[in-house]
N, C-alpha and C positions, 0 to 999 in steps of 0.2 A: 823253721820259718812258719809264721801263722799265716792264716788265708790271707788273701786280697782280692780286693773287688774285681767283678771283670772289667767294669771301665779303664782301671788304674792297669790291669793286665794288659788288655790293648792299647793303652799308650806308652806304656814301658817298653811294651816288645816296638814297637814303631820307632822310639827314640834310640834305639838299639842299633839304630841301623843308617849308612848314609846312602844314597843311588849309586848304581852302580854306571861306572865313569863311561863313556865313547857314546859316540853317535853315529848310526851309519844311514842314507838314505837308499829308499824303498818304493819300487811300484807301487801304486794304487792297490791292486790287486793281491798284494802281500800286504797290506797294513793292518788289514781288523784286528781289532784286541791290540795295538801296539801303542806305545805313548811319547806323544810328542816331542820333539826335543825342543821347538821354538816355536812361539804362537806363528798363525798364518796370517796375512794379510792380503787382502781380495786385490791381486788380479787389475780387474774387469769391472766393472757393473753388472750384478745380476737382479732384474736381467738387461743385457747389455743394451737391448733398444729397446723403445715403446711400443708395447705389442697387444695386441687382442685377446680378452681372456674368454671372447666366449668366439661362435659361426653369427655373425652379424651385420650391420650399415655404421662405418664410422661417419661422424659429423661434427660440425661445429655447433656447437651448444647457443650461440648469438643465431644462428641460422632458424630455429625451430620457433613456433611460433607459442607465445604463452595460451595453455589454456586449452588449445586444440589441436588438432592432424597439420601436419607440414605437410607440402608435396615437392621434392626436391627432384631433380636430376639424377640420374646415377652416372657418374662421371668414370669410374676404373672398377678392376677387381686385382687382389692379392692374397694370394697364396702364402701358406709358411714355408719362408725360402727366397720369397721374393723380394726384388727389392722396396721400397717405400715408395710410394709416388707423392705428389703432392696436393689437397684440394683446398678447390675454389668453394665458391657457393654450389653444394651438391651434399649428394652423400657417396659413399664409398665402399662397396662388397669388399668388408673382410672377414677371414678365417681364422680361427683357434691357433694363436702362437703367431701369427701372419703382425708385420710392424704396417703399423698404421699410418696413413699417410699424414705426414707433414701440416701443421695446421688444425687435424682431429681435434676433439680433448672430450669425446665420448664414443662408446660404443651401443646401438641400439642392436638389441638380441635379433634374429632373426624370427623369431615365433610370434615378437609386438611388432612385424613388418609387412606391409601387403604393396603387392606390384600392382603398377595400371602402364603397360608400353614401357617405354623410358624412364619413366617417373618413380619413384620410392616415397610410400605414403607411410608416415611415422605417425605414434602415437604423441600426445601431449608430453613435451621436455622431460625424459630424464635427469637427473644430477648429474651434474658436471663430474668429467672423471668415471664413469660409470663405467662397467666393464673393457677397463683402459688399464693395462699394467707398465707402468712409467719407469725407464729405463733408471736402475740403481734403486727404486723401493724395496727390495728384499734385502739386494746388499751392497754398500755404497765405493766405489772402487777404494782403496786404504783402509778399509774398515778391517780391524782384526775381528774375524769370523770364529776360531778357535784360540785357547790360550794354552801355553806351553801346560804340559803335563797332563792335557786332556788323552784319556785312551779311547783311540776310534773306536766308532761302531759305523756300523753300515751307512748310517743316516750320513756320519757325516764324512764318509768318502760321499757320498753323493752328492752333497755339497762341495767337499772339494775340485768334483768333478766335473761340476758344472761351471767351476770358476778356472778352467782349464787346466788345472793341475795336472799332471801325469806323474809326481813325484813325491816324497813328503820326508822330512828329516824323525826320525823316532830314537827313542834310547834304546841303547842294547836291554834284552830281555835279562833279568836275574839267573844267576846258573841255580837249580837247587841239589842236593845231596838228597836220595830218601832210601832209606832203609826200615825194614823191620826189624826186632829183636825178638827171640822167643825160640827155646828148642821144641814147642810144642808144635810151630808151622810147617808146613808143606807148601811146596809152590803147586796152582791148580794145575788139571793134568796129571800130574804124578800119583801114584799108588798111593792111598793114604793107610799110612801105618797107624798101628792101634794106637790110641790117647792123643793123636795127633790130630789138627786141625788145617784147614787153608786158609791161606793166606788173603783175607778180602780188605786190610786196612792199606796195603800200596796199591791196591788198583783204582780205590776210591779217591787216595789221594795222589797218584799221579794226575787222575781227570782234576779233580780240585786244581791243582797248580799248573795246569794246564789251564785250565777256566782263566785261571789269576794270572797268565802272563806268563810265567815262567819257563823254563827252559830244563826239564827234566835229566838228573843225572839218576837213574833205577841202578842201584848198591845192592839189591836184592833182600837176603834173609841173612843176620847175622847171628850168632849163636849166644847165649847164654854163659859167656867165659868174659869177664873185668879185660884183662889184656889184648884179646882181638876187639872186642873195643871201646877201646882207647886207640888200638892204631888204623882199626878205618876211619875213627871221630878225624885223628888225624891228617890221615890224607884225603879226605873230603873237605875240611876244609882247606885245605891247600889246593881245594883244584875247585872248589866253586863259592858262590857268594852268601849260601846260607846252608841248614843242614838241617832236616828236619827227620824226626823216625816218630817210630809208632809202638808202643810197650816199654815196660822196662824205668818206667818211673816211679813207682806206686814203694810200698815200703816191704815188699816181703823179699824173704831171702837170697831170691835170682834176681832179684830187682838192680841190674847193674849199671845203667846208661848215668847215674846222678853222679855215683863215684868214679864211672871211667869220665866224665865230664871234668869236673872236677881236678881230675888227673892230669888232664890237658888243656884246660881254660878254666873258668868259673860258673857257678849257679847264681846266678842273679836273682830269682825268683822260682819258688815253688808253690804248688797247691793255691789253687783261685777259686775264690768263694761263687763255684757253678754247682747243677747237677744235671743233666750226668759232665764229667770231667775234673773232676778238681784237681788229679794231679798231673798241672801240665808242666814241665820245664822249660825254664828263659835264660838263656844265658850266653859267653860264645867260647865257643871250640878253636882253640890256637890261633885266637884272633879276631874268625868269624862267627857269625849270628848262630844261634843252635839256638830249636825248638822240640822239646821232647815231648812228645803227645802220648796221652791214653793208649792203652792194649784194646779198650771195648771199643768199638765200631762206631758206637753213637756217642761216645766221648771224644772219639777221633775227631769227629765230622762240627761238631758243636765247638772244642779247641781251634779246629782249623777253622772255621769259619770269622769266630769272634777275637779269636787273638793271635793267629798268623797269617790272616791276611792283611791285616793293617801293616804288619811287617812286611810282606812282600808288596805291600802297596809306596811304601819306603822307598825298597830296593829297585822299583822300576820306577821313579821318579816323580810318581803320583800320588795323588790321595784316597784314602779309604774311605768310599762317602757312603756316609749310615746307613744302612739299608729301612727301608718305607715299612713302619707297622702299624695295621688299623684295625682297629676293634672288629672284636665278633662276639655274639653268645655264645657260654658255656652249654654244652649240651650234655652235662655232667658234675659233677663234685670230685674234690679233691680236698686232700688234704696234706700239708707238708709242713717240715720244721722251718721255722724262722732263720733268718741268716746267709742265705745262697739263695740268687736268682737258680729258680727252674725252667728248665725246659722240657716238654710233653709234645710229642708227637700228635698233630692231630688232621683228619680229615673235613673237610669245607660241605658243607647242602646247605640250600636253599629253598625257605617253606616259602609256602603257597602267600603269607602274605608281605614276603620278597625278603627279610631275615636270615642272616648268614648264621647258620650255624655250627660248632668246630665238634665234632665226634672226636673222642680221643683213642688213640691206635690199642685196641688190649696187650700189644709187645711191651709191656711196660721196663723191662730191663735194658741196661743201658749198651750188650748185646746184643740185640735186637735188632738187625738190617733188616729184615721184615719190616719193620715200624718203620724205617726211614724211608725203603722202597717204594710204599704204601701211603702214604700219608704226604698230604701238601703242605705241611709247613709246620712251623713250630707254636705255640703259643708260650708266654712270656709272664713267667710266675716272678712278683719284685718279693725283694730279698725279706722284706717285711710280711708280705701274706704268709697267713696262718691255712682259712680254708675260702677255697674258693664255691662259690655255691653257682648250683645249676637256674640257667639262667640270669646270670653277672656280664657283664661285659670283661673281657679279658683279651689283650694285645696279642694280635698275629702278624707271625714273619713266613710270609712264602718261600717256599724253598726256590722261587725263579728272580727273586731280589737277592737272594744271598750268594747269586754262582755266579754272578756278574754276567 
């Protein structure tokens, strides 16, 4: 198989895949991260009455006199909580959040107000409408406020929770599969025997698929032998919705996940025109989805980021929405071979005359969790640059846009 672009990689793996079926409903307070199953529909009005956005005198806007000081009446006062009363020719003491009485259609702040006895001496006419929040301007009672397949975040249970929701319908989470291959790993913790290393690509991407929704099945460390697997490939996927590992792709002689694949579903795609990562596997395992990822760390992490999570963005019912990249200066030179988007580790400062600049991580191997550790984000070499020269502008991707 020849490369393929990463574009073409993350829509294939995406297309690979359908949601995964049920629906169950969920407290507020269990929803974060989870995705809808049917848009919402407001309730209520929010906010439900007309109320005071600031500590102030409601009044009637025809009441005030053009040009100069009115001297009104003070006719009530309300509190947030109370109920609304109604006015006449007057003004009216209200509070922050407090519904305005009946009649209002402005709020004069308290600070533009001065007392003389009974009287409330305002300043020359505010705008009609002026710190006045009109029952349904934020959200109109039927208005769909969220639409199916959105995944909460904080914000908008807050919203839901002000349109009194206590409940909300979401799709079940994806199951995943994740294992390692490699007789060279040790689990941390354990004695490390000579030539051997530990294991840091499933802890990384258990949090990764965790970030994305998922619902973690840990397979542990599988060994370097064709036939074992090929029968965990197999019963992982018989017991979850997709299957993702780590090593075991690349062409050298242990290199076993493509043919035990293969053995028991198909390879769809291999090797994607990146760096670091190019040899990632697309395909599915007795049915279901299988993603075989890189051995190096930062191949791991660049693979899962740009072509399995639009898959798993599938599988929970959602969409994978592009992650935000905005220039910065090079605060270095580089040079690379044409052909394969790169990616380089690099660090963020800002000089004195306000100029983002990106330092790049010296861990230059793709190895290197150091580099990833250390370093906010990626910068984004197109497949066509030759050399990038210091001082170029050149596309950054934060690493706090890509973890959802």
């Amino acid at each position: 198989m020849g490369l393929i672009s990463l574009d073409e990689a993350g829509g294939r793996s995406a297309a690979c895949a359908e949601p995964v079926p049920g629906v169950l409903e969920l407290p507020l307070v269990e929803a974060d991260g989870r995705v809808l199953a049917e848009a919402v529909v407001a309730p209520i009005d929010l906010p439900p009455f007309a109320n005071s956005a600031v500590d102030g005198y409601a009044v009637r806007h025809a009441d005030l006199l053009p040009g100069a000081e009115t001297r009104l009446p003070l006719l009530g006062r309300t509190a947030a909580g109370d109920p609304a009363g109604t006015l006449g020719h007057g003004a009216w003491r209200v509070f922050t959040g407090a519904p305005v009485p009946d009649g209002a259609d402005l709020v004069v702040m308290q600070e533009d107000v001065s007392l003389s006895g009974d009287e409330v001496i305002l300043p020359s006419p505010a705008k009609r409408g002026a710190n006045l929040r009109r029952a349904g301007e934020d959200v109109a009672r039927g208005q769909e406020v969220l639409p199916a397949g959105r995944r909460l975040r904080p914000r908008d249970l807050g919203l839901l929770a002000a349109l009194g929701l206590e409940r909300v319908r979401v799709r079940h989470r994806p199951r995943v599969a994740l294992f390692s291959t490699g007789d060279e790993l040790t689990e941390p913790g354990q004695r490390l025997r000579p030539a051997a290393i530990y294991d840091a690509n499933r802890a990384m991407l258990r949090a990764l698929l965790a970030r994305a929704g998922a619902d973690v099945v840990d397979l542990g460390i599988l060994r370097d032998e064709p036939a074992e697997l090929e029968r965990h490939l197999r019963a992982a996927a018989g017991a979850c919705d997709l299957v993702v590992t780590s090593g075991g792709v690349s062409v050298g002689e242990t290199d076993h996940v493509k043919a035990a694949l293969s053995a028991c579903g198909s390879l769809d795609l291999w090797r994607v025109a990146i760096k670091p990562g190019k040899p990632i596997a697309i395909g599915e395992a007795a049915g279901t989805p299988f993603i075989g990822l890189p051995g190096n760390p930062v191949a791991v992490f660049v693979g899962f980021v740009f072509v399995a999570r639009p898959l798993l963005a599938r599988l929970a019912g959602t969409v994978d929405e592009a992650p935000i990249v905005f220039p910065v200066t090079a605060g270095f030179q580089h040079r690379k071979k044409p052909g394969r988007r790169e990616f380089l580790r690099a660090s963020l400062e800002r000089r004195d005359d306000g100029a983002v600049i990106a330092r790049r991580h010296p861990g230059e191997g793709a190895g290197s969790l150091a580099s990833l550790a250390q370093s906010d984000g990626l910068l984004v070499l197109a497949e066509e640059l030759e050399q990038l020269e210091e001082g170029s502008s050149v596309p950054f991707l934060p690493y706090v846009g890509l973890l959802g």
